[in-house]
Each structure stands twice: as structure tokens, then as C-alpha cells.
N, C-alpha and C positions, 0 to 999 in steps of 0.2 A: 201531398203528392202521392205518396204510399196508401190512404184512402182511395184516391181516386184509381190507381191500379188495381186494390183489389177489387173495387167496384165492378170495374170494367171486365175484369177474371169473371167475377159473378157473376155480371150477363152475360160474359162466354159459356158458363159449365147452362146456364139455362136454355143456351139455345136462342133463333131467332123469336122475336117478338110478335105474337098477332097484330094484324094493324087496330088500331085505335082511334075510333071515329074522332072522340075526342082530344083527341093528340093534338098538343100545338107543335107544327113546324116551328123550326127554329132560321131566322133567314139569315143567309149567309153570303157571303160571294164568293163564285170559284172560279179556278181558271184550268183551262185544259192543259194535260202536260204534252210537252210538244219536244218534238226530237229536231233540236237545231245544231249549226255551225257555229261554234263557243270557241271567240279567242280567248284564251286563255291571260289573264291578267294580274302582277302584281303592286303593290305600291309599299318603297320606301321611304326612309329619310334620310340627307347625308348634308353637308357642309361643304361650298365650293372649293377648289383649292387650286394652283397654276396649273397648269402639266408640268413645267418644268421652272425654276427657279435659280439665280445664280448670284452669287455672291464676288465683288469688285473687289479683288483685293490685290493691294500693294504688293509687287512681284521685283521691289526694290527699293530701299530705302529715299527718304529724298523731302524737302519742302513741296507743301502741294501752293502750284504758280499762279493757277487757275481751278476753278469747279462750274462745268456749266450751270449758266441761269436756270435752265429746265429740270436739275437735278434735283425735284423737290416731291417728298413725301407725296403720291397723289398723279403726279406729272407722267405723263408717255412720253416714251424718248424713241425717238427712230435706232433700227438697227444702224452701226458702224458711225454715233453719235460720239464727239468725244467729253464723256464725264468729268476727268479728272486731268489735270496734267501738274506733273512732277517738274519738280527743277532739275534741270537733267545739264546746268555744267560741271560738274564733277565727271559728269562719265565722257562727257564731248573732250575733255581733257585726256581724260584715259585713249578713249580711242586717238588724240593727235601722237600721245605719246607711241601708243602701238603702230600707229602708222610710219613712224621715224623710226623706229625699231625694224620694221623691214626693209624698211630701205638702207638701214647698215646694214644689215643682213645681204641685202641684195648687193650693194655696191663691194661687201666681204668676199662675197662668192666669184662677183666680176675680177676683183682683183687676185684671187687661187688661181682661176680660170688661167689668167695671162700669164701666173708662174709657171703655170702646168703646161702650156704651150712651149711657152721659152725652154723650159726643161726638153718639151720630148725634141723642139731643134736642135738644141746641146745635145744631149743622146746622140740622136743620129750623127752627128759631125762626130761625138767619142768615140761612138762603132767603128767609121769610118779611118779614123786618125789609128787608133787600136790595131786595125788589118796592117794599114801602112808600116805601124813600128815591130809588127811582128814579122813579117815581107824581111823588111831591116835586118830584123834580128839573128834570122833563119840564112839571110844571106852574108851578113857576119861570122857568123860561126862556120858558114860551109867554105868560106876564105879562110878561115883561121886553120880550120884541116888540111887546106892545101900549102900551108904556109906565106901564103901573102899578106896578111893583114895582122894587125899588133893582139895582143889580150885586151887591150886596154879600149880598141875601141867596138870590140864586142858587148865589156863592159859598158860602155857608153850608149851602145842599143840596148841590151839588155833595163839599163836602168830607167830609159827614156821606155820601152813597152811596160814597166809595171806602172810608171807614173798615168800613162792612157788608162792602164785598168782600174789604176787608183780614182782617178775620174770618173771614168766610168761607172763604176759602182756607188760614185756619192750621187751622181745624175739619178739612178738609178731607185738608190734611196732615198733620194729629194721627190723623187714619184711616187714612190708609195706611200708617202706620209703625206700626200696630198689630197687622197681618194678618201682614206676618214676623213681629212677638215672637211670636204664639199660635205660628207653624211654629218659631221655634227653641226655642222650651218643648214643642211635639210633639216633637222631636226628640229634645230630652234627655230626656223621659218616656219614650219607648221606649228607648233607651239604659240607666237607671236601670231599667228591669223587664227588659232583658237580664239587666243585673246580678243584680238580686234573682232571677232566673230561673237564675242560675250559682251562685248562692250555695245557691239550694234544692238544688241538683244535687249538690251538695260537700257539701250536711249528709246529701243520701241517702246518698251513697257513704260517709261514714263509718259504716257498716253494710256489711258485706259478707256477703253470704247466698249459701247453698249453692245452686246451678240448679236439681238435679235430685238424685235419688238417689243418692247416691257414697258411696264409699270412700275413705275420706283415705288419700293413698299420701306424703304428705309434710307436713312442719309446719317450716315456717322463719321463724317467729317466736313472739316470745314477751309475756306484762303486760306493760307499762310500756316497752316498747322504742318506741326512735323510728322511725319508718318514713318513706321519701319517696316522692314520686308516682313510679309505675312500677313500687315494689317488689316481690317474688312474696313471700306468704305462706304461700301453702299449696299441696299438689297434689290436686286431687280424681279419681277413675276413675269413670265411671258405671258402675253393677250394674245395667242394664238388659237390656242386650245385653253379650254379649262376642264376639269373632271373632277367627278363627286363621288366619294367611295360611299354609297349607300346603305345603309341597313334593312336585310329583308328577312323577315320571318321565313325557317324553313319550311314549315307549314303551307309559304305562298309560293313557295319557288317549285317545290316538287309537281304541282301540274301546270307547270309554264312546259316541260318536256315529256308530250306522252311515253308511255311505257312500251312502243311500239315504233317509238322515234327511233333517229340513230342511233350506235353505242359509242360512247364516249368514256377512253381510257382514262388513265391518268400518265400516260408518255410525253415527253416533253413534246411532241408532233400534236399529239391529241389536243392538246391544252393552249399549245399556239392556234389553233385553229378553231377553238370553242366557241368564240362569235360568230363561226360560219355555222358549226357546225348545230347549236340552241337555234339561229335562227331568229335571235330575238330582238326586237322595236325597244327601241326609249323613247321616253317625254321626258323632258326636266320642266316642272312646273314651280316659280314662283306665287305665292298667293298671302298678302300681306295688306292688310286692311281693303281699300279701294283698287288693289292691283291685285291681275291674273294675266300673268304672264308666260309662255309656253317657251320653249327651245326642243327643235329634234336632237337625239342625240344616239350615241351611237354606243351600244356595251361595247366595252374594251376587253376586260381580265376579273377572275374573281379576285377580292383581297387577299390579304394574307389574315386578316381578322375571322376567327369564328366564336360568338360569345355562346359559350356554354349556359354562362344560368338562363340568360333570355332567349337561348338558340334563335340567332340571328346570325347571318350570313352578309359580308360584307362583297356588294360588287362594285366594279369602277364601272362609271358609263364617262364618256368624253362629249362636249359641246365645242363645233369647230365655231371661230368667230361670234367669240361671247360677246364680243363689243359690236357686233354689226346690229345696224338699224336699231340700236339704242337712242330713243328721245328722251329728254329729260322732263320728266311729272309723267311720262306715261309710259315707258318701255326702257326702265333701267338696262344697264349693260350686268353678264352675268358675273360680279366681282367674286373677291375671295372674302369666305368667311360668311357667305350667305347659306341661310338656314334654309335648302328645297325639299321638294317632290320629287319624286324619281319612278317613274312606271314605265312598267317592263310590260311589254305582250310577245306572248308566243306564236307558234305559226297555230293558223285557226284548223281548229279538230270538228270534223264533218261528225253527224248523226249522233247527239250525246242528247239525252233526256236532261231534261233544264226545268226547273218550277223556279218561281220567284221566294228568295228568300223570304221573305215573309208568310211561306207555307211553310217553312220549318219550324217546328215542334221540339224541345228539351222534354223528356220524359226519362228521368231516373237518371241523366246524363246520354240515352240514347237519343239519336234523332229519330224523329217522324212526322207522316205526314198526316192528315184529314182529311181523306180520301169521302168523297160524293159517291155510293155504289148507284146501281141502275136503278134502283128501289129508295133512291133519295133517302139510303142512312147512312150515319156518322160510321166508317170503318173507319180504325185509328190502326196504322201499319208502321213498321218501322221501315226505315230506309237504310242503305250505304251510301255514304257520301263519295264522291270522288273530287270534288274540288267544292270551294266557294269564289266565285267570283265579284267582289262587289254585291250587287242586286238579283246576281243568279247563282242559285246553287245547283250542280251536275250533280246528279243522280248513279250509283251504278245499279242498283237496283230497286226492288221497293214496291214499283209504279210503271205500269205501262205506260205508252204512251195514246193519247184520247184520253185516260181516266181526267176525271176532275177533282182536282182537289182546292182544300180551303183555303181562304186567302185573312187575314183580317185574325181580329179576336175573336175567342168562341170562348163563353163560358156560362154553367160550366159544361165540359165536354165526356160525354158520353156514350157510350159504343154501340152503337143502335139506335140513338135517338135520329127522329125524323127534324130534314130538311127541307128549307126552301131555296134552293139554291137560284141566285143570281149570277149569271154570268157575267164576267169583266175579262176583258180582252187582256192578252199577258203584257202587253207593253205597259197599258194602263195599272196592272196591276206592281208591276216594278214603278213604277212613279208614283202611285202610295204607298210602297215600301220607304221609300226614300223618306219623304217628310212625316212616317209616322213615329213615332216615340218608339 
């Protein structure tokens, strides 16, 4: 390769070549470089996986009673399906007990209640009796200054008004030791309907029902086994969505968004909105001996994966209704754990110089092209690449557009030699790219 540069140096310092009657043309095929609308396109790889996944697990100890028939490794189970059920008399017990427990409670309170009635009528009648024997008392004593009436039976009023107050006062304090009992019976009544309120919760739980639409990926119990709180039973995958976090060369992702696109932060607002804001298409492509099978799909989020040594870039795209219009032998449904395709396009960029990969040239590590001049000789020019896409390589410089350049092998090649250029149309020219070595 360092031969043929210098070579090529040498007939640069010489200058253009006389024509040479005897010269053979060298025949070649070229294609014109042509200024098109270039969607921009990448292709990874990634592994199916659910959207969401969830795991049955015993939320209370107990014999399991039942396990549905449909609970099997493989099987779709409709949402609000019941998978499992627990022996749930131990807790129907607790709850009868809690239930008895408030109704003492209740029937406790009914009976405070009727003391505390009776009390406040007592009261009133003490009050009442109270005025009367002090009336008495008042009116004794103002006899006794006048000298009508004895000592004795002042004393006798006198002792019959403390006896009323005596009264009085226990009424009084038979009331207020009543207003705590009704609060520590509110107490325990809310406590005892926590209770019956934890007991209802643990007879629901012994039913365990499927979320949503899934796939049992796992069955780890069986009738009659004992299970404790916390246990995992089952594993469910939802078939709602699936999504593949794919592997993409950074190399193929940077012109999926021109440098003239939008700007994209890294704020949490920016990066919620990255799907809208890239613009970008999915295919998830199946391809697996005698099957080629497609799914649209949709970019979700990038990963959180970025591998340094292979600098690859992990994106999620989501497929809604992986299980639709699945036949069997010929359009599998999109499971977990399958090995796909994943390509991405961007939004299409108007007026980019495009040649077919297969005019590209490695020379010393640069690229270039085999440029046809008007005088049908070999110019050997180098290029900037701006992207590869598949079968077409974007140009940013290098090469106008009209020029012709070569298409095919050429050797060997040298910088001035004359041509016989054949025209080939650029489509056709990417379709001998494709199937040549």
C-alpha cells in the first residue's frame, strides 16, 4: 500500500500525462454522485425481556388449599385470575373472635351509658333536695335567734344539708369517673376493629390473584404445601408490552441526530421527552433460519448500560402486543429471551451527497474515492465521511455532486490511468454492493 502512494505522489510531481494512443483503457463502472434525502439508520442487537414482571408471594402464612390448573410454567393466565389459595381458617377464627370482642365492647359502653343517665337524674334530684335542706337550715337558725325553736333541731337541719352535699358530691364523682371508662372503651374499640380490620386483610391475601395479563415464567409451589409469610410462589411476565434493551455502536447512533437537530439537555424534562424529541422509528426484526419476522416498535429511554471497551450504547425500544397475530410455524409471538434485531431511523435529512459503499476506498486508513474526471482518468481523492448507512455512505466532502465515481474493483489503481467508464445506475449499484464479497 505505501508502494502504491508513493507511486501515485510520482505521477503527481510529474504532472498530467500525454494521451497515449496506445493506452488501454481500463473498463470500469461508475455511478454518479447524487445529492439525496438519507434516512438516516441504525442496527442493533438485544434480548427480549417483559416490561414488567412480578412476583406471588405469600403475604401470610398458611397451607396452600388450592393452586390453579392454569398455573403452569408456559400458561397465560387472565388478569384478577385466582392462582393460589391459602387455608384461611385460622384467620376466619380470629376475625369471629374480633368480632365478639366488639360487641363486648359495645354492649360495655351501652351499659356506662345507662349509669351515666341514671347518675345525671340522681344529680338533679341532689341539687334539688340540697336547695330544699338548706331553705330548712337557713330557716332554723333564723328561729333559733328569735327564740322559738330548740338547738337541737337546727342541728337536725344542719346535719340532714351536709348529708345532701354528701350525696351530692359522690353523684358527682360517680360522673366523672365515667367519661374516662367511655374513652378507654373508645380506645379498645378502635384497637379491636384494627384488629378485625388485619384479620379481613389476611383472609383477602389468602387468595392470591394474578395483576394483569401474564405469562407464568415460574411455579414454585405446589397443593398441600406449607408456605410462610414472604414466600415466592410463582413468577408472572406481563404480555402487554415487551422491550429489548439493545446494543448500538456509538459510531451508528451519532448520525441518527443531525448536528442541526434539536438541542438536547441532560435535565430531567429533556430526557423524559427524548423520544419525541430524536424523533426516532423502531423495527424489531426476528430472523432465525426460515423465519423473518418484523414488530413496529417504539424507542422508550436510553439504558443505563454504556460499554467502554466496545463503545456501545444501550437503548430500550418497547413492542406493544407482542402476542398479537402470533401463528404458530409461522409468526411466533415476541417471548422473553429471544435474541433480535433492533433498527432505529431518524428523521430523513434532505440534500446529503450519498455514493454507494462500495466506492469506498481504505488508503493508509483514510477514505476515498475513484473519482471518473472529464477526461476519463483515474483521480484518487480522499473523502469526509459523515455517516455510513448500511449500503450508502454520506459524504461531507471530497466530491461534488454529478462527478462519477467507481464502483467495483479496480486494480491495480493508479492516478491518471485512463478509463472506460460504464455507467450503472446508483440503485443498481447498491445491489451489487450487497451480494459482493
Amino acid at each position: 500500500m505505501g508502494a502504491l502512494i508513493l507511486f501515485w505522489q510520482l505521477q503527481g510531481e510529474r504532472g498530467p500525462r500525454a494521451p497515449d494512443a496506445g493506452e488501454r483503457a481500463v473498463a470500469v463502472r461508475v455511478v454518479t454522485v447524487e445529492q439525496r434525502t438519507v434516512t438516516p439508520r441504525a442496527v442493533g442487537f438485544g434480548v427480549v425481556a417483559p416490561s414488567r414482571s412480578v412476583t406471588l408471594t405469600a403475604e401470610t402464612a398458611g397451607r396452600v388449599m388450592d393452586r390453579a390448573p392454569e398455573l403452569q410454567r408456559g400458561r397465560v393466565l387472565a388478569a384478577g385470575t385466582e392462582a393460589v389459595r391459602l387455608d384461611d381458617a385460622d384467620l376466619a377464627l380470629v376475625r369471629t373472635r374480633t368480632e365478639a370482642e366488639l360487641e363486648r365492647l359495645a354492649a360495655e359502653v351501652r351499659r356506662i351509658e345507662v349509669r351515666r343517665d341514671n347518675a345525671l337524674r340522681a344529680l338533679e334530684l341532689e341539687r334539688r333536695a340540697l336547695r330544699l335542706a338548706e331553705v330548712e337550715l337557713e330557716r332554723q337558725r333564723d328561729l333559733l335567734r328569735r327564740g322559738t325553736t330548740s338547738r337541737t333541731a337546727v342541728d337536725q337541719a344542719e346535719t340532714n344539708y351536709l348529708a345532701r352535699l354528701d350525696r351530692l358530691q359522690t353523684i358527682e364523682a360517680s360522673l366523672a369517673e365515667i367519661e374516662p371508662e367511655l374513652a378507654v372503651r373508645a380506645a379498645e374499640r378502635r384497637v379491636r376493629e384494627a384488629e378485625l380490620a388485619q384479620a379481613e386483610l389476611d383472609l383477602r391475601r389468602t387468595r392470591l390473584l394474578v395483576p394483569f395479563d401474564a405469562r407464568v415464567a415460574e411455579v414454585m409451589v405446589e397443593a398441600g404445601q406449607y408456605v410462610a409469610r414472604g414466600q415466592a410462589l410463582a413468577e408472572l411476565d406481563a404480555i402487554d408490552h415487551a422491550e429489548i434493551d439493545a446494543q448500538f455502536a456509538l459510531s451508528q447512533l451519532r448520525p441518527l441526530i443531525p448536528a442541526d437537530g434539536p438541542e438536547i439537555g441532560f435535565d430531567v424534562a429533556a430526557l423524559q421527552r427524548l423520544p419525541e424529541l430524536t424523533g426516532l422509528q423502531a423495527t424489531v426484526r426476528l430472523r432465525e433460519r426460515d423465519l423473518d419476522v418484523t414488530w413496529p416498535a417504539t424507542f422508550e429511554r436510553p439504558s443505563d448500560r454504556l460499554d467502554t471497551a466496545t463503545r456501545t450504547l444501550g437503548l430500550i425500544v418497547r413492542v406493544d402486543d407482542p402476542y398479537a397475530r402470533a401463528r404458530p410455524g409461522v409468526r411466533p409471538p415476541l417471548i422473553k429471551n429471544m435474541h433480535v434485531e433492533v433498527r432505529l431511523e431518524g428523521r430523513p435529512q434532505p440534500d446529503r451527497l450519498v455514493v454507494p459503499i462500495e466506492a469506498l476506498r481504505d488508503v493508509a486508513g483514510v477514505p476515498h474515492v475513484f473519482v471518473a474526471d472529464p477526461a476519463d482518468r483515474l483521480d484518487v481523492r480522499a473523502v469526509e465521511l459523515d455517516a455510513v448507512f448500511e449500503d450508502l455512505a454520506v459524504l461531507h466532502q471530497g466530491v461534488r455532486a454529478g462527478e462519477r465515481v467507481v464502483v467495483g474493483p479496480l486494480a491495480p489503481a493508479i492516478a491518471g490511468m485512463r478509463l472506460a467508464p460504464s455507467p450503472v445506475s446508483f440503485d443498481r449499484a447498491t445491489r451489487i454492493s450487497e451480494v459482493q464479497p
